[in-house]
C-alpha positions in Angstrom: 42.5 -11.9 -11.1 38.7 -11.6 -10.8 37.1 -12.2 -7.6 33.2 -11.8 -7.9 30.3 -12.7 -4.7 27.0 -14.2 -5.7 24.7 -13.7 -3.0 20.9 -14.6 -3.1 18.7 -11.3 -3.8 17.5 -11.7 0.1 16.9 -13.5 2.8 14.2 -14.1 5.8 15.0 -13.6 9.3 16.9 -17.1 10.3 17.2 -17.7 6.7 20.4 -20.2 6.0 21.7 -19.7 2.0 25.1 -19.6 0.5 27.9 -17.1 -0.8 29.8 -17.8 -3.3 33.0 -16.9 -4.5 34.1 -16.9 -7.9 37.7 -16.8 -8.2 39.3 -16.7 -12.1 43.5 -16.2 -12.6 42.9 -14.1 -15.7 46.3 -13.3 -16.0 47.8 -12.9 -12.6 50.6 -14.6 -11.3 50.0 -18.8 -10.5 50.2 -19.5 -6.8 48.7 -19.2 -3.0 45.8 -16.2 -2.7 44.5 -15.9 0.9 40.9 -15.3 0.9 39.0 -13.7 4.1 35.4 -13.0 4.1 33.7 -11.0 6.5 29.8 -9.8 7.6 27.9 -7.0 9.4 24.7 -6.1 9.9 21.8 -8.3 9.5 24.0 -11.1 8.3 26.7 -13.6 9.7 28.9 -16.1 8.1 28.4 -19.7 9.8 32.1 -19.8 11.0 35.0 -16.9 10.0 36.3 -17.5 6.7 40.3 -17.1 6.4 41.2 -19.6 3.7 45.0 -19.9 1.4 43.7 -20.9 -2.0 45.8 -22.4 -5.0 45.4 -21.0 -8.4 47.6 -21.6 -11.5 47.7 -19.4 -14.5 44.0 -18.7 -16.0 42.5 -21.5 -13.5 38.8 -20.6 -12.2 37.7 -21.5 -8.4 34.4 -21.6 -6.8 34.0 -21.5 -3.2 30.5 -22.1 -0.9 30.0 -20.7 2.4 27.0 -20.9 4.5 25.3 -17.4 5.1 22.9 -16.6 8.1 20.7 -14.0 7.8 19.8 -12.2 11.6 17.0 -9.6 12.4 15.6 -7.6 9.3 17.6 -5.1 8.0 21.0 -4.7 5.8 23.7 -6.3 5.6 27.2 -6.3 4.1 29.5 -9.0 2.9 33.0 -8.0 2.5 35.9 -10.4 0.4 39.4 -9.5 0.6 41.8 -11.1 -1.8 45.4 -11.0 -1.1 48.4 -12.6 -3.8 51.7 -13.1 -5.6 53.0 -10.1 -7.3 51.6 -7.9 -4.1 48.0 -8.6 -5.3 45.1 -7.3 -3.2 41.6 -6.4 -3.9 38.9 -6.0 -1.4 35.0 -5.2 -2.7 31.8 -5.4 -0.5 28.4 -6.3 -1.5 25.0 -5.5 0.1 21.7 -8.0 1.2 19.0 -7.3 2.5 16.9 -9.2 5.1 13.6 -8.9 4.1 10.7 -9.8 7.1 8.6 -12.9 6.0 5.1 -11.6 7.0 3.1 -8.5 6.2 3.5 -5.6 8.5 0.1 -5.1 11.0 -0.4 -2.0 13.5 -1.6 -1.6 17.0 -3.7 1.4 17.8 -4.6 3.2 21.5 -7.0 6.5 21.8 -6.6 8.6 24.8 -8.7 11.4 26.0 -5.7 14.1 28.0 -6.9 16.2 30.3 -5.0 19.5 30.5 -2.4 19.3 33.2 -2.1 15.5 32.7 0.7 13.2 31.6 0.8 9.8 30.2 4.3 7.6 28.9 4.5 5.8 26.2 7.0 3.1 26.9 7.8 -0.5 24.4 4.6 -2.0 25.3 2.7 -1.6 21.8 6.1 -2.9 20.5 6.5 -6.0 21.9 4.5 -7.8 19.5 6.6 -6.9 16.5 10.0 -8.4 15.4 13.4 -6.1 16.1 14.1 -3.4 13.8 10.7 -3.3 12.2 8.8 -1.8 14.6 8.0 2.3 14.6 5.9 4.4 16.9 4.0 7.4 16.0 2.9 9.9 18.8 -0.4 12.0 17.7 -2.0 15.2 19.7 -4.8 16.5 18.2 -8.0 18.4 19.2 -10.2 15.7 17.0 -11.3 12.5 18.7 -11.6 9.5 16.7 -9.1 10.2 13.4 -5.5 9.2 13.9 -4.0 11.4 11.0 -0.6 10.6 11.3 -1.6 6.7 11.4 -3.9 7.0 8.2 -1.4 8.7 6.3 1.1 6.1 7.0 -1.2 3.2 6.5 -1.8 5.2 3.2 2.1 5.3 2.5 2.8 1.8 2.8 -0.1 0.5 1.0 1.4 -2.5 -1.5 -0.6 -2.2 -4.9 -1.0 0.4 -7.0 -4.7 0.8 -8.9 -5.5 4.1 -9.7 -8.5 4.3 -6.9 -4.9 3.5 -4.5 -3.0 5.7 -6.1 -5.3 8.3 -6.0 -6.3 7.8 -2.2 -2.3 7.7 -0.9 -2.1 11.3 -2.6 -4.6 13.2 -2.4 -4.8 14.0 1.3 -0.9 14.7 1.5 -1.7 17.9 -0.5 -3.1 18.8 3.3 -0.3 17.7 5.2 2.6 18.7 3.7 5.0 16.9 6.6 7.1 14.4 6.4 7.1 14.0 10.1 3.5 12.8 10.2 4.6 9.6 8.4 7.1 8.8 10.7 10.4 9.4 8.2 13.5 11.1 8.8 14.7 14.1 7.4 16.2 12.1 4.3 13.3 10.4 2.8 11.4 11.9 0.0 9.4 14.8 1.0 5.9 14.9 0.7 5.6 17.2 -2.8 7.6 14.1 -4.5 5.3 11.4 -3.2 2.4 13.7 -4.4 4.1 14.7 -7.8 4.7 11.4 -8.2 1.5 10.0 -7.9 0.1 12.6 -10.6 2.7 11.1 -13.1 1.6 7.7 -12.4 -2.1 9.1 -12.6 -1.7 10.4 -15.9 0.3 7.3 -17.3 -2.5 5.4 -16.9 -4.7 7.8 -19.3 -6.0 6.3 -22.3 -6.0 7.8 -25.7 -9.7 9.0 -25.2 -8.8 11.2 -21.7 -10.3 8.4 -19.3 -8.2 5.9 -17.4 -7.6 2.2 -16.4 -8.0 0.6 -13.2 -4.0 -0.6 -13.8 -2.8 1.4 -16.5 -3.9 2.4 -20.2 -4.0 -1.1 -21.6 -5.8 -2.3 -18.2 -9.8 -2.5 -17.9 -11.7 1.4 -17.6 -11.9 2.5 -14.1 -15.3 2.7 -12.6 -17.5 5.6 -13.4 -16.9 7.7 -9.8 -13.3 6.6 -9.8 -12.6 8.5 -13.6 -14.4 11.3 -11.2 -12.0 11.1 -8.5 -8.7 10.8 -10.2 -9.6 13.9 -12.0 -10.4 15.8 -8.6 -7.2 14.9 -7.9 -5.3 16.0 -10.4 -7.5 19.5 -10.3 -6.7 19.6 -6.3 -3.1 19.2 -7.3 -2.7 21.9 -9.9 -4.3 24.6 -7.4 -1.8 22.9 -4.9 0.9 24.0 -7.4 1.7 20.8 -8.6 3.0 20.0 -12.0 0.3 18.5 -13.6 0.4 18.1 -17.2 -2.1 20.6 -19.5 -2.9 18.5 -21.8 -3.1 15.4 -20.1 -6.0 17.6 -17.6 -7.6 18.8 -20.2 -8.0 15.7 -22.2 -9.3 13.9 -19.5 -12.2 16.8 -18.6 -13.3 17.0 -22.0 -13.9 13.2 -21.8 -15.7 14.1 -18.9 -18.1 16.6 -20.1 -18.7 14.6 -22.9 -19.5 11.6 -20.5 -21.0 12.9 -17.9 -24.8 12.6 -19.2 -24.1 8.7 -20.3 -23.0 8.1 -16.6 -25.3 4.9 -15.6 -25.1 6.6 -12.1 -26.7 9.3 -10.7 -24.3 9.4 -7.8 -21.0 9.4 -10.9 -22.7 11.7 -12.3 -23.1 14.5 -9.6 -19.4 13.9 -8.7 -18.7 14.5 -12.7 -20.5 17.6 -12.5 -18.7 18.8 -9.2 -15.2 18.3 -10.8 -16.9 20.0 -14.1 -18.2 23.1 -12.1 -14.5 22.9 -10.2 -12.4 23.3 -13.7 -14.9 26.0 -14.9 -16.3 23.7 -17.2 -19.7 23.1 -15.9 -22.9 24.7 -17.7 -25.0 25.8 -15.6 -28.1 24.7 -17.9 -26.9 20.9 -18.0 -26.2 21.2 -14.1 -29.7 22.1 -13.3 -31.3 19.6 -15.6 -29.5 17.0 -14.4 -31.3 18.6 -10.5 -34.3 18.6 -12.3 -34.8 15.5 -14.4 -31.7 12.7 -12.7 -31.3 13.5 -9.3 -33.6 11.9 -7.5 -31.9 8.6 -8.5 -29.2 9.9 -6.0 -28.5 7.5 -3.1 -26.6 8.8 0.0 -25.5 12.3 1.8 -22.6 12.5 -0.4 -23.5 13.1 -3.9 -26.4 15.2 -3.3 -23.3 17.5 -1.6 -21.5 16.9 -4.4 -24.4 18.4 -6.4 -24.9 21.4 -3.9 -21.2 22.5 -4.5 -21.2 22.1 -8.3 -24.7 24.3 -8.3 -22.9 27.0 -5.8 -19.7 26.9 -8.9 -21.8 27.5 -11.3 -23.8 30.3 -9.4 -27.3 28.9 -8.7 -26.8 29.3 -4.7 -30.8 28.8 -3.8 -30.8 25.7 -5.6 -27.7 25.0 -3.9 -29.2 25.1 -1.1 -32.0 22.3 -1.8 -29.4 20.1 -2.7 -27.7 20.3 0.8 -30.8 20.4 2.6 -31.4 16.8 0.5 -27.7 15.7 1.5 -28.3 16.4 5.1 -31.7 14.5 5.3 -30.6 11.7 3.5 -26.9 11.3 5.4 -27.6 7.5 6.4 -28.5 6.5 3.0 -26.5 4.2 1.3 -25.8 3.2 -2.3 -25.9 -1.0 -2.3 -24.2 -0.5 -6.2 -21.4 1.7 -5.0 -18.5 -0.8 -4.3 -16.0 1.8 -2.6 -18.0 3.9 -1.1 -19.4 2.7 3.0 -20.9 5.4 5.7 -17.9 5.8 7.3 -16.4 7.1 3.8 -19.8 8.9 3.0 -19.5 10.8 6.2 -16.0 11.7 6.3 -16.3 13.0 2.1 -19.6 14.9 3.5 -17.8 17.0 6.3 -14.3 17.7 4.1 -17.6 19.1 1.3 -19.9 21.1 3.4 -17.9 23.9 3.2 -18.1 24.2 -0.9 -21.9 22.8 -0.2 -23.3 24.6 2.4 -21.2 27.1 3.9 -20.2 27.9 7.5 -24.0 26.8 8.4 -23.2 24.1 6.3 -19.6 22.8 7.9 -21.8 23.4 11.6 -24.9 21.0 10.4 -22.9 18.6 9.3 -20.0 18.6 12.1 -23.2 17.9 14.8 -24.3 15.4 13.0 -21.1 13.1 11.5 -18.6 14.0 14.3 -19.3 11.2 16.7 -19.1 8.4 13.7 -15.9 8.9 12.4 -14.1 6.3 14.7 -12.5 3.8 13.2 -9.4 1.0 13.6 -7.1 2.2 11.5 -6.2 -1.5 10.1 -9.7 -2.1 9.5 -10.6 1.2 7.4 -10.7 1.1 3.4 -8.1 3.2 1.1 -11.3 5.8 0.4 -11.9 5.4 3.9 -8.5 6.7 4.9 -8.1 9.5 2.5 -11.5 11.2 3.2 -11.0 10.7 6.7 -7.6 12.8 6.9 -9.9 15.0 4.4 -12.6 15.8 7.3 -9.9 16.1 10.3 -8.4 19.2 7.6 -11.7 20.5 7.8 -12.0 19.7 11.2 -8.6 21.1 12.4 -9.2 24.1 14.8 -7.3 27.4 15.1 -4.4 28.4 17.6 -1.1 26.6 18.6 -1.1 23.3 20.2 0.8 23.2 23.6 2.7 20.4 25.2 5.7 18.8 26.6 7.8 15.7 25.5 10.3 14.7 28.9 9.8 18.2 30.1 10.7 19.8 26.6 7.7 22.6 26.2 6.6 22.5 22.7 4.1 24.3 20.8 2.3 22.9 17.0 1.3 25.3 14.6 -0.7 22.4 13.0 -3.2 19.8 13.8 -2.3 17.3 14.6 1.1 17.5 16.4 3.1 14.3 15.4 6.0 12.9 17.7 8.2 10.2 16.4 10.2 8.7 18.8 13.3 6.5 18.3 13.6 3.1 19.8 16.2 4.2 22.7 13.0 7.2 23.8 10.5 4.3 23.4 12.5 1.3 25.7 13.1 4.6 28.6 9.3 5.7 28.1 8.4 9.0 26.4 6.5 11.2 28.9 4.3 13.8 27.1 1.9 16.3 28.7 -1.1 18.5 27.6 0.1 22.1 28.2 -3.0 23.2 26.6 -6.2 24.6 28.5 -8.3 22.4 26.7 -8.2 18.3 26.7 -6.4 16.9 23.7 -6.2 13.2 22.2 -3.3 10.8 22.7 -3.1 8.7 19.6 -0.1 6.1 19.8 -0.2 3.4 17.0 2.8 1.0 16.8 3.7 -0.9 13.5 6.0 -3.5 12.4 6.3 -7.0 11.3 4.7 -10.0 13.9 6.9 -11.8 15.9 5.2 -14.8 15.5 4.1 -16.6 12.8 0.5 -15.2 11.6 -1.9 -18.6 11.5 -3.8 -19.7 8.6 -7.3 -17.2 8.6 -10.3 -17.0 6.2 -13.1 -14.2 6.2 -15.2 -14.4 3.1 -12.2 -15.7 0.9 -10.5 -19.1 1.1 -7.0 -19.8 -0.7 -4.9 -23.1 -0.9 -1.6 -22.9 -2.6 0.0 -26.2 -4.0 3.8 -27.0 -5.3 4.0 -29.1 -8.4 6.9 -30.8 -10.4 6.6 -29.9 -14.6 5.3 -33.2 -15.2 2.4 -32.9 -12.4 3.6 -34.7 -9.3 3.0 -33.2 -5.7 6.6 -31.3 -5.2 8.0 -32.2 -1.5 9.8 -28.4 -0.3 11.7 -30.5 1.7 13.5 -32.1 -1.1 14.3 -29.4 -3.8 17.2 -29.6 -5.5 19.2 -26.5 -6.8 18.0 -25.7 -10.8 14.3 -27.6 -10.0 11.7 -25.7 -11.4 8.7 -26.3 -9.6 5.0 -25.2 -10.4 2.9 -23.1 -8.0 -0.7 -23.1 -8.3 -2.8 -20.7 -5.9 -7.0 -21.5 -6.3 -9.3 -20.2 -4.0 -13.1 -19.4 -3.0 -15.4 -16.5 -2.9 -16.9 -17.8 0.5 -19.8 -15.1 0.8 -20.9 -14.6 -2.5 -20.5 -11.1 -2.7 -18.7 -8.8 -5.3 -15.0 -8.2 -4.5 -12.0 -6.6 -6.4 -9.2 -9.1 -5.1 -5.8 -8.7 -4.8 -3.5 -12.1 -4.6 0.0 -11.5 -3.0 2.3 -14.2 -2.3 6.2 -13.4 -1.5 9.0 -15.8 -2.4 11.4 -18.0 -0.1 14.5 -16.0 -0.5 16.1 -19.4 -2.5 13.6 -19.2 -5.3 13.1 -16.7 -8.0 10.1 -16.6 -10.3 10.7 -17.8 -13.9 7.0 -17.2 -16.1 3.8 -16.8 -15.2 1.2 -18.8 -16.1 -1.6 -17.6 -18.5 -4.3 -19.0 -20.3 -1.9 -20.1 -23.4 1.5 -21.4 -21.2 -1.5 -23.3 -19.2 -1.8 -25.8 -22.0 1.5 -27.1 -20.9 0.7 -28.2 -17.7 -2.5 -30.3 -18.1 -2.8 -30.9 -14.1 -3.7 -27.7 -13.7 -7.3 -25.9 -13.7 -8.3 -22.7 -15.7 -6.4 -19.8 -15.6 -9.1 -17.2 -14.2 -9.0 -14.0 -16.2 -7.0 -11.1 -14.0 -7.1 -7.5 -14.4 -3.0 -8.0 -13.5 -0.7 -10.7 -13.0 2.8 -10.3 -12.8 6.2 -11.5 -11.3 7.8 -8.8 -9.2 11.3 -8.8 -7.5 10.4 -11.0 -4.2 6.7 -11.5 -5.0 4.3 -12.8 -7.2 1.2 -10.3 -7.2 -2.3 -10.7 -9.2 -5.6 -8.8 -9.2 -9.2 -10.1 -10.4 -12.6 -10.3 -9.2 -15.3 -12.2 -8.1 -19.1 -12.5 -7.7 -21.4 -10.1 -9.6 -20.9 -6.5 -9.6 -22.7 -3.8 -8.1 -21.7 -0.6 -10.1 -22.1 -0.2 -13.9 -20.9 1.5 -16.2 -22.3 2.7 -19.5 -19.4 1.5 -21.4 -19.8 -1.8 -20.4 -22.4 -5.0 -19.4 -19.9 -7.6 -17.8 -21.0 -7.6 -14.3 -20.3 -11.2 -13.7 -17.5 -12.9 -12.5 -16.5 -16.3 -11.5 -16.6 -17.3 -8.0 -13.6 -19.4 -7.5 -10.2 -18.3 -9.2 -7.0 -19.9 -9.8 -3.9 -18.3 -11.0 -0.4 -20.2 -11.4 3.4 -18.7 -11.9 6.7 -21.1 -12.2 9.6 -20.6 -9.5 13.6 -22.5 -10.3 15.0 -23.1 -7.1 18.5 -21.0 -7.2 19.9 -20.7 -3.9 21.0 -24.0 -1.8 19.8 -23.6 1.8 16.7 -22.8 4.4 14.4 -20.3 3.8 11.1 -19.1 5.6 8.1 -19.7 3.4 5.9 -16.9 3.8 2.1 -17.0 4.2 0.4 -16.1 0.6 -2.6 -13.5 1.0 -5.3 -12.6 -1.3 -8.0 -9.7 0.0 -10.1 -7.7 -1.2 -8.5 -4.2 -1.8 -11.6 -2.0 -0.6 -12.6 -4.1 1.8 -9.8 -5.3 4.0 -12.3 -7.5 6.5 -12.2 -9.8 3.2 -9.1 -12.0 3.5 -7.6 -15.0 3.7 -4.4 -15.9 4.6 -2.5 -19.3 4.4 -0.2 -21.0 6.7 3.9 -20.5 6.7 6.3 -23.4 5.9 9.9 -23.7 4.9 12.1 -24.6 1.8 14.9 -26.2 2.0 16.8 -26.5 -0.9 19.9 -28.7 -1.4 23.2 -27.8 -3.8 23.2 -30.3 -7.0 
């Protein structure tokens, strides 16, 4: 006797699908098998199931019960089969209830005095569905840069570009503690996220030493980015990191063979700080490129990006030059460097000025940056995140941090000092006090998945997404059948004009599962369909179909390449079969673009209901 569950692979909170039981008398004894079923967790079974079934010799059964799927979470579904002959077998199978909409955060400053106490009770909560939502507690002498909330937003950030990659790492070589993104003892510690992200870094090297934006095969990354990955990897090494010798080496040679083709001035003084940083810097092609290229720099940054390399390579008076030059052009800003903004600019500027300019240097630019690093943490870019955990490090003052959580003295050796507080602490109201002699900031940011249902939005981008049967008929989700395949075509509009590096994510209804994409040769089969625009990725994942492409003409170039323009409407297309029978949230799909997340649009939510054939 076999007895096997087929489940779908999730559901949606309030999701309705089906188990089913498959029941086969291989070679067990013909007669009456009681079946029970039983849930816990996130899911419940419409009505118990306790059922006598009668099976002859070698006779197959399959059985349908309707499956509810409650808040987000995991849950189990247990079958117990009991028979002639003493018979019994009893085997359990997992689900998960995965939320419908994208998480979003809530984020509240407060200045504490010394002496003074504030709670933090479920108020930043209530917007967010049970079981998703998490609370971070952050104390910390700097105003304005919620660590603990950047590194999280870091953590959970859904794509996975080098620049991405790059950014969620790199300041975790700083803030080696688990704690300050808000998981528990048994999640991965912090050296495996970081070692991780230098395998995936170097898996997307290409046989010359540079890298792709998505992996080896993928487009080249963009001049400062081949920079920045490499910084990385260097920072990681000294960190004591395993990063692979050759794989390093490879790429620095590529850079100090590029470095003098860069189109950029401002990718070119970053090459030549990473350069100087490896030891591989000459001083002779460092101070020609001062001499003869700098003054194409744009912006506070590079030209301290040029002041450190000249301090590595041991030319400290012209050093000097170059950070007076980064200090008296701070506002400046490069209109052909995509990811790069002030706020970004800034923060890189303060984590430098020690390597740039010194003590003197770290004081200059401290008085002069400190005020304007205050940002929503929601709103901030992925460069704009790391480098601003970067310039809190460099910010971070000495001595222990002293306070009190319900009367519980504490004391932080680090800045900042991160509280994470269970749900039960949160619905009672955690009470926490500055026991320092000095006021401290009260950071609290909240996170989880909306409670209600995120409306249609546009800002920049637009998006429609349309259902189609194979032969090109308007598909009603009202009326799918199980084993329809049905065509999904997502077309949208650069609104502003502008250059952006998109990314398109729509997640499935739990009842369908993705079949093929749609490229520019499977297009020809669907005739009702518009051009497949060209994407750097585009590919079915588990619950999701995700692509990434870009619009309107690029700023940055590259001396590799000329192809600066891009289309400025896209459409991409993937096929779904409908598997499961039942009701199923339709999420909202969202395209954005990746560096700039002010850039969005979002559509409306639905349902699918899908009936058995």
């Amino acid at each position: 006797m076999t007895a096997d569950i087929v489940l779908p692979r999730f559901l949606a909170p309030d999701d309705k699908g089906r188990v089913a039981l498959s029941l086969h008398n291989v070679d067990g004894q013909p007669g009456d098998y009681k079946v029970t079923l039983e849930t816990t967790g996130s899911v419940s079974l419409e009505r118990p199931v306790s059922e006598t079934i009668r099976l002859a010799a070698n006779q197959r059964e399959l059985r349908t019960w309707t499956l509810r799927a409650g808040e987000v979470g995991l849950g189990n579904v247990t079958v117990a089969v009991n028979g002639p002959g003493n018979f019994s077998v009893k085997r359990d199978w997992d689900i998960q209830v995965r939320a419908s909409q994208t998480p979003s955060a809530v984020d509240t400053v407060s200045q504490l005095e010394a002496g003074r106490e504030l709670t933090v009770d479920r108020n930043p909560t209530a917007p967010f569905l049970a079981g998703t939502a998490q609370v971070s507690v952050a104390l910390s002498r700097t105003p304005g840069i919620d660590v603990a909330a950047l590194l999280r937003a870091l953590d959970k950030y859904p794509y996975g570009c080098i620049e991405q990659t790059t950014s969620r790492a790199l300041p975790l070589l700083y803030y080696n503690d688990v704690a300050l993104l808000g998981y528990g003892p048994s999640d991965p510690k912090i050296t495996d996220r970081v070692q991780e992200a230098v395998y995936r870094i170097v898996d997307m090297q290409t046989t010359d030493g540079s890298f792709g934006m998505w992996g080896p095969f993928s487009s080249p990354a963009a001049e400062w980015l081949q920079s920045y990955a490499l910084d990385f990897l260097l920072r990681a090494r000294d960190q004591q990191m395993a990063v692979p010798a050759a794989s390093l080496q490879r790429g620095l040679t590529w850079l100090n063979r590029s470095a003098d083709r860069m189109a950029s001035a401002n990718a070119q003084a970053y090459a030549w700080y990473v350069l100087a940083k490896a030891g591989l810097a000459d001083a002779g092609r460092v101070r020609y490129f001062q001499d003869a290229k700098a003054g194409e720099i744009k912006g506070g940054l590079a030209w301290a990006q040029l002041a450190a390399a000249l301090n590595q390579v041991g030319e400290p008076g012209r050093a000097r030059l170059a950070f007076a030059m980064a200090q008296s052009h701070l506002d400046e800003r490069d209109s052909h460097d995509y990811y790069g903004t002030p706020l970004r600019d800034h923060a890189a500027l303060l984590a430098l000025a020690s390597e740039a300019g010194g003590r003197e240097g770290v004081a200059a630019v401290i008085g002069a940056v400190r005020n304007r690093l205050v940002a929503r943490v929601e709103e901030t870019t992925t460069q704009e995140k790391a480098w601003l955990v970067l310039a809190a490090h460099a910010l971070g003052g000495s001595g222990d941090l002293a306070y009190s959580v319900d009367g519980d003295k504490r004391t932080a050796k680090t800045d900042p000092a991160v509280i994470n507080p269970d749900a039960v602490q949160v619905a009672r109201g955690l009470k926490v006090k500055n026991e320092a002699a000095n006021a401290l900031w009260l950071q609290v940011t909240a996170r989880g998945v909306p409670m209600e249902p995120q409306p249609a939005a546009s800002s920049g981008l637009s998006i429609t997404r349309s259902y189609y049967t194979l032969d090109g008929r308007d598909a009603d989700l009202a009326t799918v059948r199980q084993n329809d395949r049905v065509v999904v075509s997502l077309a949208g509009r650069n609104l502003d004009g502008n250059y952006h590096e998109v990314a398109l994510l729509d997640l499935l209804p739990a009842g369908f599962e993705i079949e093929s994409v749609v490229n520019d040769e499977t297009v020809k089969s669907f005739p009702f369909l518009p051009k497949i625009t060209p994407t750097r990725i585009s590919e079915a994942r588990d619950d999701r179909f995700f692509a990434a492409f870009d619009l309107g003409r690029r700023l940055y170039r590259s001396w590799w390449d000329n192809d600066k323009d891009y289309y400025n409407s896209f459409h991409v297309a993937y096929v779904v079969r409908a598997v499961t029978p039942g009701s199923f949230a339709l999420p909202a799909v969202n395209v954005s673009d990746m560096y700039a997340p002010r850039i969005y649009a979002r559509s409306d939510m639905g349902r699918v209901t899908i009936a058995p054939r």
